[in-house]
C-alpha positions as CSV (number, residue, x, y, z in Angstrom):
1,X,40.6,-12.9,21.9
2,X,43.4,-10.2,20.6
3,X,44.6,-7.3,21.5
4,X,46.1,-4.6,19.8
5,X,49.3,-2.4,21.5
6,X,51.3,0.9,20.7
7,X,55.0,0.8,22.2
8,X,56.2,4.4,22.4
9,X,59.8,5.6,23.7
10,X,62.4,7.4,22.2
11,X,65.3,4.7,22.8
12,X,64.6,1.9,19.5
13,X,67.0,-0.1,22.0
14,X,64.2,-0.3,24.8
15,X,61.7,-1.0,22.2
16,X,63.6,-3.8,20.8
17,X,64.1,-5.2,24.3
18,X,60.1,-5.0,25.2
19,X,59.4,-6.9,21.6
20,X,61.8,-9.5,23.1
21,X,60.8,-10.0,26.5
22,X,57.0,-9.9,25.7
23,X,55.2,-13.3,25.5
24,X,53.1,-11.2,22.4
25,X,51.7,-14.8,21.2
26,X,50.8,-16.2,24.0
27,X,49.0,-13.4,25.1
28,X,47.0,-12.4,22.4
29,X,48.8,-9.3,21.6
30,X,49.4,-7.9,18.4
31,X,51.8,-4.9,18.0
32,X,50.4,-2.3,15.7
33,X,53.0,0.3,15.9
34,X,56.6,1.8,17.3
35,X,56.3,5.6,18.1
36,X,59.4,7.3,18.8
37,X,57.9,11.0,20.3
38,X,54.8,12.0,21.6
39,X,53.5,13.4,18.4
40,X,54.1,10.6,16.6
41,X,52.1,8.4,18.9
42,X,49.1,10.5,19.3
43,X,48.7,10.6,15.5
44,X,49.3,6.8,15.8
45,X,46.7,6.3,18.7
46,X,43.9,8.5,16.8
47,X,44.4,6.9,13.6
48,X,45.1,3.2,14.7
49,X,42.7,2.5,17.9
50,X,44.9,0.2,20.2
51,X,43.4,-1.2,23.1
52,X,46.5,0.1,24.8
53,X,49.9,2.1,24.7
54,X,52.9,0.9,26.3
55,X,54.9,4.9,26.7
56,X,57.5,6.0,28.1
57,X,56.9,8.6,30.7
58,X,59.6,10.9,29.3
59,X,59.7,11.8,25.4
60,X,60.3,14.5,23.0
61,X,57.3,17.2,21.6
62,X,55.3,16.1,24.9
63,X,56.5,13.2,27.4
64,X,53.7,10.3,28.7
65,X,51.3,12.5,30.6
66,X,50.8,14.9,27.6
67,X,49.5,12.2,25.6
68,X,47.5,10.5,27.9
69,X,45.8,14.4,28.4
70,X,45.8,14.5,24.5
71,X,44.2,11.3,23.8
72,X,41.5,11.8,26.5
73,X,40.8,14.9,25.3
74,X,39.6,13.1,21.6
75,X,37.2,11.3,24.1
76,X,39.5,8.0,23.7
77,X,39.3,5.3,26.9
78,X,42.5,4.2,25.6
79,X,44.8,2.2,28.8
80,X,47.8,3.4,29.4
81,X,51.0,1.7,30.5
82,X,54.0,3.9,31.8
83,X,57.7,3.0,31.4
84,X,59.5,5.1,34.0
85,X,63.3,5.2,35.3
86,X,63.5,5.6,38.3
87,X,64.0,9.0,39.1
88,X,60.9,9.6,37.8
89,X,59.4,7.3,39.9
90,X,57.1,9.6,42.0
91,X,56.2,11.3,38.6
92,X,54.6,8.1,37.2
93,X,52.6,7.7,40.5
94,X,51.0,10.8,39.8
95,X,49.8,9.5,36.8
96,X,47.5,7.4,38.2
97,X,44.8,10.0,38.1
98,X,44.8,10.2,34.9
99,X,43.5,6.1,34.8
100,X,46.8,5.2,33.9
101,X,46.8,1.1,34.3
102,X,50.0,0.5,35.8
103,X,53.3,1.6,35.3
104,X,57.0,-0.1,34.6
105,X,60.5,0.8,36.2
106,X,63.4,0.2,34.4
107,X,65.3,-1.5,33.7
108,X,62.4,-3.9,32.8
109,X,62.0,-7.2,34.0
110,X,60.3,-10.1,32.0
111,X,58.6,-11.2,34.7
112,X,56.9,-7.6,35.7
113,X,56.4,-7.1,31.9
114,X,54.1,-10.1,31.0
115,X,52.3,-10.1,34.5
116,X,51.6,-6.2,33.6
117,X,50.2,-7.2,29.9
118,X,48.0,-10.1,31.0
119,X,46.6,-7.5,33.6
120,X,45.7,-5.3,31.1
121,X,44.3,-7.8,28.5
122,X,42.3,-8.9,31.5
123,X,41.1,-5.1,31.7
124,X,40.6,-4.4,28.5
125,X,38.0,-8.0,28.5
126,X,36.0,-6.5,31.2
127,X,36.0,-3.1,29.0
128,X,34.7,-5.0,26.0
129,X,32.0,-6.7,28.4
130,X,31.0,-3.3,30.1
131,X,30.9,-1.7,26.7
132,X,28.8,-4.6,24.9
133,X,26.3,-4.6,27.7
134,X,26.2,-0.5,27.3
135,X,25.2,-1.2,24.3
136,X,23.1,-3.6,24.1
137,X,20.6,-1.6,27.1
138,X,21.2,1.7,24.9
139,X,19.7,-0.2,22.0
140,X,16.9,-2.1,23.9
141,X,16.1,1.4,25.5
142,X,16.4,3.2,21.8
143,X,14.3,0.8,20.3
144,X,12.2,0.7,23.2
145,X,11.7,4.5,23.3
146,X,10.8,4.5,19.5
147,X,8.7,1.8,19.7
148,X,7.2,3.6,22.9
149,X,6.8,6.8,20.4
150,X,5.2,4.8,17.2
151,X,1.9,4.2,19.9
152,X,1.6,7.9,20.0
153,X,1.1,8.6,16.9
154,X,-0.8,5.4,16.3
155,X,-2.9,6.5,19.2
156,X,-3.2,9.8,17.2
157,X,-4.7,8.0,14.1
158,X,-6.2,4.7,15.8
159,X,-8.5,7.0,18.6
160,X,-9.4,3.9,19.9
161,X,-12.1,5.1,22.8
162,X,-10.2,3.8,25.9
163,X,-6.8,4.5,24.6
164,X,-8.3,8.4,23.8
165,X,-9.9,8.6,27.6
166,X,-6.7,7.5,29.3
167,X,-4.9,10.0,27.1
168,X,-7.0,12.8,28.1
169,X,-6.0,12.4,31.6
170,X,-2.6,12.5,31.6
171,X,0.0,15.3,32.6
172,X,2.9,16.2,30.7
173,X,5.1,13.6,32.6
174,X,2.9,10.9,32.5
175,X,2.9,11.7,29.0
176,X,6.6,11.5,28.8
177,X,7.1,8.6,30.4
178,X,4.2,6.1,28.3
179,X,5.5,7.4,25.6
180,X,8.8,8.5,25.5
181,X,8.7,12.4,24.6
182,X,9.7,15.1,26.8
183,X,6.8,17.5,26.8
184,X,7.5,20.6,29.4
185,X,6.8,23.8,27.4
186,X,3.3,25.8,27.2
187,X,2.3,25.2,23.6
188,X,1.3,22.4,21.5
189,X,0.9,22.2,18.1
190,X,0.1,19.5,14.8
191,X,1.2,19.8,11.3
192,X,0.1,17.2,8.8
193,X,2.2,17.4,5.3
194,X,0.3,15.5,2.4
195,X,2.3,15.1,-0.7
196,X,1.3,13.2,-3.8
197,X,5.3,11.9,-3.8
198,X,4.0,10.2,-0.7
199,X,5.2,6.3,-1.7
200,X,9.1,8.3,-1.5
201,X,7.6,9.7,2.0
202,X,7.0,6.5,3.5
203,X,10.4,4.6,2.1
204,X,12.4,6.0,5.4
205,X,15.3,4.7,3.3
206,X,14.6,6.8,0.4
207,X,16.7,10.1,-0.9
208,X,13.4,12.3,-0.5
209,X,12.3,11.1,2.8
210,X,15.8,11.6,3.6
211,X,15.8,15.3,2.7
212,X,12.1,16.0,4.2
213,X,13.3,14.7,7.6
214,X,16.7,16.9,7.4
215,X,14.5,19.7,7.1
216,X,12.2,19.0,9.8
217,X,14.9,18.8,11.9
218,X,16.7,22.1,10.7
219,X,13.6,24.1,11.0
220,X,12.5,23.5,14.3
221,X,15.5,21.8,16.4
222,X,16.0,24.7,17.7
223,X,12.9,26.4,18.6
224,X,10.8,23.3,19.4
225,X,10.6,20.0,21.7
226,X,9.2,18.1,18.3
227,X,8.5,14.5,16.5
228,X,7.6,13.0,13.4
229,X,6.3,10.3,11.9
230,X,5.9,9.1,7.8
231,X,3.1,7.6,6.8
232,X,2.3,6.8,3.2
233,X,0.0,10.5,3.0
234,X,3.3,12.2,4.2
235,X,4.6,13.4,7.6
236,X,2.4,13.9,11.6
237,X,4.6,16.4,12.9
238,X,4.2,17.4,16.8
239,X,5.5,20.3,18.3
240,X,6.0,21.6,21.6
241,X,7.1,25.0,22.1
242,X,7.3,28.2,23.9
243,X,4.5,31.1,23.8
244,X,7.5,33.5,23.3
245,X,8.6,31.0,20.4
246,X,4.7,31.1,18.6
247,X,5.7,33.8,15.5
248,X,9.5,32.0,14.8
249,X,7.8,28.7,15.0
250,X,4.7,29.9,12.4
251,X,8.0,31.0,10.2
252,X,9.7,27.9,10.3
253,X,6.8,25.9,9.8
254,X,6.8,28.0,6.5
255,X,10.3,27.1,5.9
256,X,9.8,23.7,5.9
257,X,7.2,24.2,3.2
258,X,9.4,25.9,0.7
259,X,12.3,23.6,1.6
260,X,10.2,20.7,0.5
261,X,9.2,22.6,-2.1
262,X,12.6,23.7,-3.9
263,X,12.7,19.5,-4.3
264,X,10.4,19.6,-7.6
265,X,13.6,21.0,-9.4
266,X,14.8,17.3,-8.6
267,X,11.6,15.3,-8.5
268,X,9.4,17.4,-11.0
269,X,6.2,19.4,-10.3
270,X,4.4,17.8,-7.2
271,X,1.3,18.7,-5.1
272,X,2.5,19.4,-1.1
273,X,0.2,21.2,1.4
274,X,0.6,21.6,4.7
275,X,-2.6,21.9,7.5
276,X,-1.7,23.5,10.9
277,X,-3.9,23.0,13.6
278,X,-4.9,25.6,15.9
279,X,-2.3,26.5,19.2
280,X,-2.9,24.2,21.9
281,X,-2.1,24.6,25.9
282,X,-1.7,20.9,27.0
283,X,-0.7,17.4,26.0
284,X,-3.7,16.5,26.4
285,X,-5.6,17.9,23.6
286,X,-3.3,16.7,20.9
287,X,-5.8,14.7,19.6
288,X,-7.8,17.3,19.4
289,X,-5.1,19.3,17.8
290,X,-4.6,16.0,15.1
291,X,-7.8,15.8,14.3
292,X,-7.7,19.8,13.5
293,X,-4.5,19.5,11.6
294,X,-5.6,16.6,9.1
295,X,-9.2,18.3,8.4
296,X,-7.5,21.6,7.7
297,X,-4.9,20.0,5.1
298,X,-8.4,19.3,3.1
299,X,-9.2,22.9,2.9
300,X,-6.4,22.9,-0.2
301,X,-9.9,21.6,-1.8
302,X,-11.2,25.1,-1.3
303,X,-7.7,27.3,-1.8
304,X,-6.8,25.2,-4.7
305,X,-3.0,24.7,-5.6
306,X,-0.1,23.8,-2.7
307,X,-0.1,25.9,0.4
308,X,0.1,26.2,3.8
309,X,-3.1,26.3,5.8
310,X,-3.9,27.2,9.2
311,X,-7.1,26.1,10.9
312,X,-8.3,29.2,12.1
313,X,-9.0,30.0,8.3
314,X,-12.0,27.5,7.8
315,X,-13.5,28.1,11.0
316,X,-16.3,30.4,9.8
317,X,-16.9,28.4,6.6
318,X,-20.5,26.9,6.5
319,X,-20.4,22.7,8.0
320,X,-22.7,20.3,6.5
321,X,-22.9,16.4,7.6
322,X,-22.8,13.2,5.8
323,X,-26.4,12.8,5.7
324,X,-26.5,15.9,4.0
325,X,-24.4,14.4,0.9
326,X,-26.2,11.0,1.4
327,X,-29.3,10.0,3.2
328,X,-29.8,7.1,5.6
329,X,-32.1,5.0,3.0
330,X,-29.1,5.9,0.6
331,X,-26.5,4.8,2.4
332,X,-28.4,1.6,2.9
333,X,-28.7,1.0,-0.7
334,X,-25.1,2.0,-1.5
335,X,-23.9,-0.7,1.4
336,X,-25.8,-3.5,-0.3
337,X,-24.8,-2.0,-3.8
338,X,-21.3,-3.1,-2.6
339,X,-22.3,-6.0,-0.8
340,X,-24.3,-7.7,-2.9
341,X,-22.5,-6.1,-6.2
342,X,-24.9,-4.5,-7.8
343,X,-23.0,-1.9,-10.5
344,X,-25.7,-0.7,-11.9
345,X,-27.5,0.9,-8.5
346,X,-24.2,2.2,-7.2
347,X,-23.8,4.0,-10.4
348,X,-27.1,5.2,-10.1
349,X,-26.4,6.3,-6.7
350,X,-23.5,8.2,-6.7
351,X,-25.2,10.1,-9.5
352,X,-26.9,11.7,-7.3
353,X,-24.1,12.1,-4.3
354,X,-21.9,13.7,-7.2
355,X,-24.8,16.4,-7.7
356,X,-24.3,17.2,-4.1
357,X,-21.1,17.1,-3.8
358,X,-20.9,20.1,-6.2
359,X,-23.4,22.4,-3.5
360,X,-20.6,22.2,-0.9
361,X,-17.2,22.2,-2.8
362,X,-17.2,25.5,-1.0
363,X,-17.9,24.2,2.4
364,X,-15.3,23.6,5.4
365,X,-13.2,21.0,4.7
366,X,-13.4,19.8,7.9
367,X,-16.9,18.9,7.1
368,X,-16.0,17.1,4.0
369,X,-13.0,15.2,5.8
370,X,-15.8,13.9,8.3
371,X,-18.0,12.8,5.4
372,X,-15.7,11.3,3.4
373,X,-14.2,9.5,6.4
374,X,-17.6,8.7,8.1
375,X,-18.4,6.7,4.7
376,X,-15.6,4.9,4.7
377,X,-15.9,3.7,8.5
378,X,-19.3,2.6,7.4
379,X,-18.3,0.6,4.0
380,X,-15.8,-1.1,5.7
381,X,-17.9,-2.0,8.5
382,X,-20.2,-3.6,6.0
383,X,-18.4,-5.2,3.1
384,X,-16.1,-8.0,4.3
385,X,-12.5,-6.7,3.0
386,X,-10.0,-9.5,4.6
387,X,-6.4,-9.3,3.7
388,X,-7.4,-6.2,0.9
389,X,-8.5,-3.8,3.8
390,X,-5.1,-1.9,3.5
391,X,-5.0,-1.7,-0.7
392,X,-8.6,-0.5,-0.3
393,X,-7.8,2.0,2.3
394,X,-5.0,3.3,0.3
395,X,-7.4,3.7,-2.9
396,X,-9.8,5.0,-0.7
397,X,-7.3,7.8,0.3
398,X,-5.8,8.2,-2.9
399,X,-9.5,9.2,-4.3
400,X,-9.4,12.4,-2.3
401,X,-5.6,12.6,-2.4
402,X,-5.9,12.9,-6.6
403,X,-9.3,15.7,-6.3
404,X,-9.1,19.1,-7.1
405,X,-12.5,19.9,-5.3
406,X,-14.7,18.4,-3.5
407,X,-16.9,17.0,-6.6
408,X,-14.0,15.2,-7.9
409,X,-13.4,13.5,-4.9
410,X,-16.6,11.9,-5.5
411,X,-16.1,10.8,-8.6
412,X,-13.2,9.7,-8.0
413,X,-14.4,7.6,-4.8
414,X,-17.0,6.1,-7.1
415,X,-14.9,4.6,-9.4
416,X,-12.9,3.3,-6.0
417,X,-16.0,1.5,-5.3
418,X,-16.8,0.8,-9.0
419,X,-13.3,-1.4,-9.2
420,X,-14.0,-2.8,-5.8
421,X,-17.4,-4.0,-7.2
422,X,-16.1,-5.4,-10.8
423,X,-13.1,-7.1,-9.2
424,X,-15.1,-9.1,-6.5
425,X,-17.5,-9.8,-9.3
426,X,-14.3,-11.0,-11.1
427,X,-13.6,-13.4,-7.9
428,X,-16.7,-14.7,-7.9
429,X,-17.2,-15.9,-11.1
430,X,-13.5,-17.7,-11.0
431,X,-14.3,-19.3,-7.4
432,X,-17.8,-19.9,-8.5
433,X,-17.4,-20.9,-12.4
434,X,-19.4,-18.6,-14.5
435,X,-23.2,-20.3,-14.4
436,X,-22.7,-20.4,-10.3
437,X,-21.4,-16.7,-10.5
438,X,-24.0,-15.4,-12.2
439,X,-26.8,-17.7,-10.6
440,X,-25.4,-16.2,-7.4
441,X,-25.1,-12.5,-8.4
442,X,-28.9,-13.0,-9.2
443,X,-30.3,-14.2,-6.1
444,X,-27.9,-11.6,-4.2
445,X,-29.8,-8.5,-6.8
446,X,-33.5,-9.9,-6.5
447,X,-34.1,-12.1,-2.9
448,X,-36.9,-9.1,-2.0
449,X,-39.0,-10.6,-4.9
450,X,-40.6,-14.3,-5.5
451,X,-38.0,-16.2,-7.3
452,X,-37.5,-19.7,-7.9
453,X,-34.3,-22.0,-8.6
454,X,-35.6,-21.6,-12.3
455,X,-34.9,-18.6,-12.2
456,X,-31.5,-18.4,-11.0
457,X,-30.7,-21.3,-13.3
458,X,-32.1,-19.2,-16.2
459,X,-29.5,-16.1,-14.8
460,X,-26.6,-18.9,-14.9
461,X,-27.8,-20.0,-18.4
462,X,-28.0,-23.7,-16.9
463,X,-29.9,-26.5,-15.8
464,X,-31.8,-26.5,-13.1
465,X,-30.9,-29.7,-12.0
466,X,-27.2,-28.7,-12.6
467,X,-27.6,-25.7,-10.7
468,X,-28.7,-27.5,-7.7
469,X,-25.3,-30.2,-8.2
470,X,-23.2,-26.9,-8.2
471,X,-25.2,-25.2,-5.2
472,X,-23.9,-29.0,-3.3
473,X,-20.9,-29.0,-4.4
474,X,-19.3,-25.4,-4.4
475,X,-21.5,-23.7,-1.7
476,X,-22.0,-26.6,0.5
477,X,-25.5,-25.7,0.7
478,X,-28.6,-26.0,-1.1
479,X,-30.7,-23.4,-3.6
480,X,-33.5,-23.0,-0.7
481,X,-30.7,-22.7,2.3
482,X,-28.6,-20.1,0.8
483,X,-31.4,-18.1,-0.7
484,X,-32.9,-17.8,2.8
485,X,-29.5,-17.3,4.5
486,X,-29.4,-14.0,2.2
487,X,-32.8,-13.0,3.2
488,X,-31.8,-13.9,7.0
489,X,-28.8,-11.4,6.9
490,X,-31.1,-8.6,5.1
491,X,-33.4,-9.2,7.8
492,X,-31.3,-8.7,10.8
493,X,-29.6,-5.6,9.5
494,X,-33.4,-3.9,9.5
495,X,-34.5,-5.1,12.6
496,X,-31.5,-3.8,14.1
497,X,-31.1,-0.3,12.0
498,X,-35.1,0.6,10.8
499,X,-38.4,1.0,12.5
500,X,-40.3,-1.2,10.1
501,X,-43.1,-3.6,11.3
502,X,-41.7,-7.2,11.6
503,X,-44.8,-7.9,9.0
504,X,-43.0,-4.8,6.6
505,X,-39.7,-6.4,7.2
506,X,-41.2,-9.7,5.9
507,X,-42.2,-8.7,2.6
508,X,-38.8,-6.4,2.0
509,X,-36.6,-9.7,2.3
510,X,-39.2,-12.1,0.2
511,X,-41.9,-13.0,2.5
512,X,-45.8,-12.5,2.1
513,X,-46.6,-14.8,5.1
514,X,-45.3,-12.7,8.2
515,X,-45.4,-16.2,10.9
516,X,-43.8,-18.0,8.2
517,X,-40.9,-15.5,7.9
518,X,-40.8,-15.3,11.8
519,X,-41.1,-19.6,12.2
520,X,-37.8,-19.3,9.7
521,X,-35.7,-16.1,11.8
522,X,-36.3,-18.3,14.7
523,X,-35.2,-21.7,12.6
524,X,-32.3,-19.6,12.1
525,X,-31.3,-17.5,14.7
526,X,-32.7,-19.2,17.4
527,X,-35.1,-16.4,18.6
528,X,-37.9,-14.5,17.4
529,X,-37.5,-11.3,15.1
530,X,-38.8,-9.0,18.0
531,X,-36.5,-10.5,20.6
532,X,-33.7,-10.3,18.3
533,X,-35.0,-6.4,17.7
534,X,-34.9,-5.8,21.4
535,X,-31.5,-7.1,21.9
536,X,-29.9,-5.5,18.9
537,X,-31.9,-2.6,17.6
């Protein structure tokens, strides 16, 4: 280990004399500069960083102590070792409160010298340790606190049920200390930003995220206890503040929105709105106050162009429901439209959701966030996504992110779902080979009705015999088995969802003898259709 020293005194002859009596090698020491005045050394000490000064007590400009006050007054924990004659013996010894290490007499002995150096090398290693260990808990605890942060707002867009009930019961310091804020004023408060830059948003490392997060911080640092997080829509920021602070923080918040705004004459034109929920009196309904926040940046489907909304401005706006836009026998056929890729009825579909769209483009947006949000819980619940769940929740997003109105946001979630469709038709047909594919895509589209391996060998333009080789090989199962697993799957989504008759149920999924279809549910499932109804539906 080394060590790094400053020699200060105004007599080169002493200097030359330390330099010869020091064992500098053996030591470890490296000697970084010669000062000759008290000026000098300070600009030395500031500029250089030693680990310590060797000084004499007395020098011109200012003697030992001045620079010691000097240097701790730059916030240095520099150690100091004085060189004192002896007449200014007592003087020295009055240094010590000033953590001066230890101090010389002169003339200096090389004995005292070197057992003073390795004294301090040995105080400057158990600096180094104190310091490293400092650090290393300041970075656990900072990455601990951030990481401790991050669950808020995950908790904020998760809403798991349990996570959202423990939530709701805690005070502001049990709020603090899960989650590392400090909560303690009257008012809360939500902004969402959405920004169609938002790929730059979510790059923290990125010149525009950069710039948005200077300005959050300028607005509101000093009006507001408040946090942010980027996600790839644009910022959640949370703001606690003062009832006395409610008008400066309303102005700020439009601050923030022109700041981010002046950076089109960088970055060109780009769409930014910002939804504000309403004022809130406790931690605990910042989920509440989320939830308001991110509905109310929607209502920029209604106000058209970039802006700032506040919640309170859709309140009064008529609501409708998702079943309004799309009806429960709908929604049933648009689930299997994507599950068992049929193009042709989603198309058909979403003609008519389009149409309806267009009745409430002047509805509250919170009511269209819930729709549009509400269908997506259910597709994904339905269709099996894997490893793409996160591109399709971004396309998903991006099909309201891109609308002007409500309408458009329809159209363009259908084509979301019209891609989705057409690729996984794609997959299909390259796992499968194009006769399989097709033979496949068939029996998915038509296992209601009375078909045959000939038929599905006609779809796949093959052999029937073939058909069955490729049913054995690739599917690991045969025509029969997989054409009745299908209808098996159909069935227990209608016992468990409808109010049709077991014998109704039977004929929708392909069967005209209703103890037949029940002898097979049971084959399969290993209980009856009603039993499975009473345990599921």
């Amino acid at each position: 280990m080394s060590y790094r020293i400053i020699i200060a005194d105004d007599e080169p002859k002493i200097i030359q004399l330390i330099r010869q009596l020091g064992h500098w090698e053996e030591l470890g020491i490296e000697i970084i500069a010669e000062c000759h005045d008290g000026e000098q050394a300070l600009r030395c000490i500031l500029e250089k960083q030693p680990d310590f000064v060797l000084s004499d007590i007395k020098m011109p400009v200012f003697d030992g102590i001045e620079l010691i006050q000097k240097t701790r007054e730059h916030d240095m924990d520099t150690l100091f070792v004085l060189l004192s004659g002896y007449r200014h013996f007592e003087y020295a010894r009055s240094a010590i409160q000033l953590n001066v290490m230890d101090y010389l007499l002169k003339p200096i002995d090389e004995k005292q010298l070197n057992e003073t150096l390795d004294k301090v090398c040995r105080q400057v290693d158990q600096l180094r340790g104190q310091k490293e260990s400092h650090l290393r808990l300041s970075r656990f605890e900072t990455q601990k606190g951030e990481e401790q942060l991050a669950e808020l707002f995950w908790l904020l867009i998760d809403r798991q049920p349990e996570d959202v009930r423990e939530f709701e019961k805690m005070t502001p310091r049990q709020c603090n200390a899960a989650y590392h804020t400090q909560f303690g004023r009257e008012c809360y408060q939500v902004l969402c930003t959405v920004s169609n830059l938002s790929g730059m948003l979510e790059q923290k490392d990125s010149l525009f995220s950069e710039k948005v997060t200077g300005f959050i911080q300028s607005c509101f640092k000093d009006l507001a206890v408040f946090y942010y997080h980027a996600t790839f829509q644009g910022h959640i920021i949370l703001l606690n503040f003062n009832e006395k602070d409610k008008n400066e923080v309303k102005e700020a918040v439009s601050v923030l929105y022109y700041n981010i705004q002046d950076l089109s004459e960088a970055y060109g034109n780009f769409r930014l709105n910002i939804g504000c929920s309403s004022i809130k009196y406790s931690n605990r309904e910042l989920i509440k106050a989320f939830l308001e926040a991110n509905a109310t940046e929607w209502g920029r489907l209604i106000f058209l162009g970039n802006s700032v909304i506040e919640y309170g401005q859709l309140e009064k706006l008529p609501s409708f429901t998702l079943a309004d836009l799309i009806s429960p026998e709908e929604e049933s056929q648009l689930l299997d439209s994507l599950k068992y890729l049929r193009e042709e009825e989603l198309s058909d579909l979403f003609a008519e959701v389009y149409k309806r769209a267009g009745k409430v483009n002047n509805a509250n947006p919170e009511s269209m966030n819930r729709a549009f949000w509400g269908m997506y819980s259910k597709i994904i619940n339905s269709i099996s996504l894997g490893t793409e769940q996160d591109r399709f929740h971004e396309r998903y997003y991006y099909a309201y992110l891109e609308g002007r109105n409500f309408q458009q946001v329809m159209k363009n979630l259908y084509e979301v779902l019209e891609k989705f469709v057409i690729e996984e038709q794609q997959k299909l047909k390259e796992k499968l080979g194009k006769p399989l594919g097709e033979a496949v895509k068939f029996i998915k589209k038509n296992y209601m009705n009375q078909i045959s391996a000939e038929d599905a060998a006609e779809a796949g333009n093959i052999s029937t015999t073939y058909l069955s080789r490729l049913f054995k090989s690739e599917m690991k199962i045969g025509f029969t088995e997989y054409l009745t697993k299908i209808r098996m799957e159909e069935s227990q989504k209608l016992l468990s969802e409808t109010n049709y008759s077991i014998k109704e149920i039977a004929v929708m999924v392909g069967y005209t003898d209703e103890k037949y279809y029940s002898k097979l549910f049971k084959k399969g499932m290993g209980i009856k259709p009603t039993e499975y109804r009473r345990l599921y539906g």
